[in-house]
MARVOSE-835308 format. One record per residue (C-alpha): y, x, z. Coordinates in pm, whole numbers, plus 50000, padded with zeros to 5 digits. Layout:
BEGIN
YXZ...
! end
This chain:
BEGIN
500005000050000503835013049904505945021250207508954999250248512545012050219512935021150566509965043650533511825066950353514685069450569514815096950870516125093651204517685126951324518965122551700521805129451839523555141851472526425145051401527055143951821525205136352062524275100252131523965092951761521075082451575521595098351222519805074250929519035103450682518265090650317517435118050152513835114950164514375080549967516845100649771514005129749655511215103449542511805091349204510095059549220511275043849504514815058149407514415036649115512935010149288516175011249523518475010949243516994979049054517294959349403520894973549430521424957649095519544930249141521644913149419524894916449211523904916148830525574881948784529034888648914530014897548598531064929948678533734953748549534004986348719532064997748996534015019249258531855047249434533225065049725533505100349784530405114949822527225099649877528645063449683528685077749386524975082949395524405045949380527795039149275527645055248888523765039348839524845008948886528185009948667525545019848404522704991148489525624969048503527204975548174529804983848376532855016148424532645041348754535635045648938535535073649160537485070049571537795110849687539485126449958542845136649907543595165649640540385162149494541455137549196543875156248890546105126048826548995103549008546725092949318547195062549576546205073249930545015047050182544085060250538540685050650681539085047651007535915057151069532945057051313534095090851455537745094051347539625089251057540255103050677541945097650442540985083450031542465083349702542355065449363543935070949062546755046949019545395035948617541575033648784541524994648775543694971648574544784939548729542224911248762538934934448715536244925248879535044953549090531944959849272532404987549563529295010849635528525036049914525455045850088526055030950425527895003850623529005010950958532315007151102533664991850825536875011150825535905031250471535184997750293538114978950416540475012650304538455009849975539594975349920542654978250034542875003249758541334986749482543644955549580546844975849512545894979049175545394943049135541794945249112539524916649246536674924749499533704909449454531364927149636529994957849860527084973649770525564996250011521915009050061522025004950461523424984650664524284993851100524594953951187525144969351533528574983551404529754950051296531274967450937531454932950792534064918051042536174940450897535644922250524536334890050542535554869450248533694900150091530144897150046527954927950138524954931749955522364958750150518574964850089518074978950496519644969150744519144983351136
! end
């Protein structure tokens, strides 16, 4: 019988501080099949919202992010940290589970009225997603989803998105 999902995920305690209970992906990440299998369930749950550019944040989101802009027929938008992006950049400030960063678009990324799908690895806090939006709002574009391989419910990311649907294949 195939493992599940969550079989491929390790926990590492007490990374990156103690008293945290690190969900490590890249075991899912290394075995081809059920990387596949991840990304047609990823694209499953969203491959009627008619989507038009797929926004993957800076780093691990644009793992799933740019597979799906392709199984979606959609564009990739890529969200980096500040001075990583060569054009005129928008900068939103993000908090996070242990602090907080800062991200950046490129101010043509999105035309007004897209439809755009966000995509990370992870849902936590909810602070990156909400700065994400925030972001993808000030170019007029329309959120219509999050797309994230794992969900904390513990961390209670999705108060933070009201009105957004979250699409995740694990959730802890």
């Amino acid at each position: 019988m195939a493992r599940t999902l969550t079989g491929y995920i390790r926990d590492i305690p007490d990374f990156p501080k103690k008293g945290i209970l690190f969900r490590d992906i890249t075991p899912l990440l290394r075995d081809a099949r059920t990387l596949k299998r991840a990304m047609a369930e990823l694209a499953g749950q969203v491959k009627r919202k008619k989507i038009d550019a797929v926004v993957g944040v800076e780093s691990r989101g644009f793992i799933f992010g740019a597979p799906l802009a392709l199984s979606l027929g959609a564009g990739f938008v890529p969200v980096r940290k500040p001075g990583k992006l060569p054009f005129a950049t928008f900068k939103q400030r993000c908090s996070l589970e242990y602090g907080v960063t800062d991200l950046e678009i490129h101010t043509d990324a999105l035309r007004k009225g897209e439809r755009v799908l966000i995509a990370d690895d992870l849902l936590a806090t909810g602070g990156t997603a909400a700065g994400v939006v925030k972001l993808c709002r000030r170019l007029g574009a329309k959120v219509v989803g999050i797309s994230v391989l794992v969900e904390l419910t513990a961390l209670k990311g999705r108060r933070l998105l009201p009105g957004i649907p979250v699409y995740s294949l694990i959730r802890y």
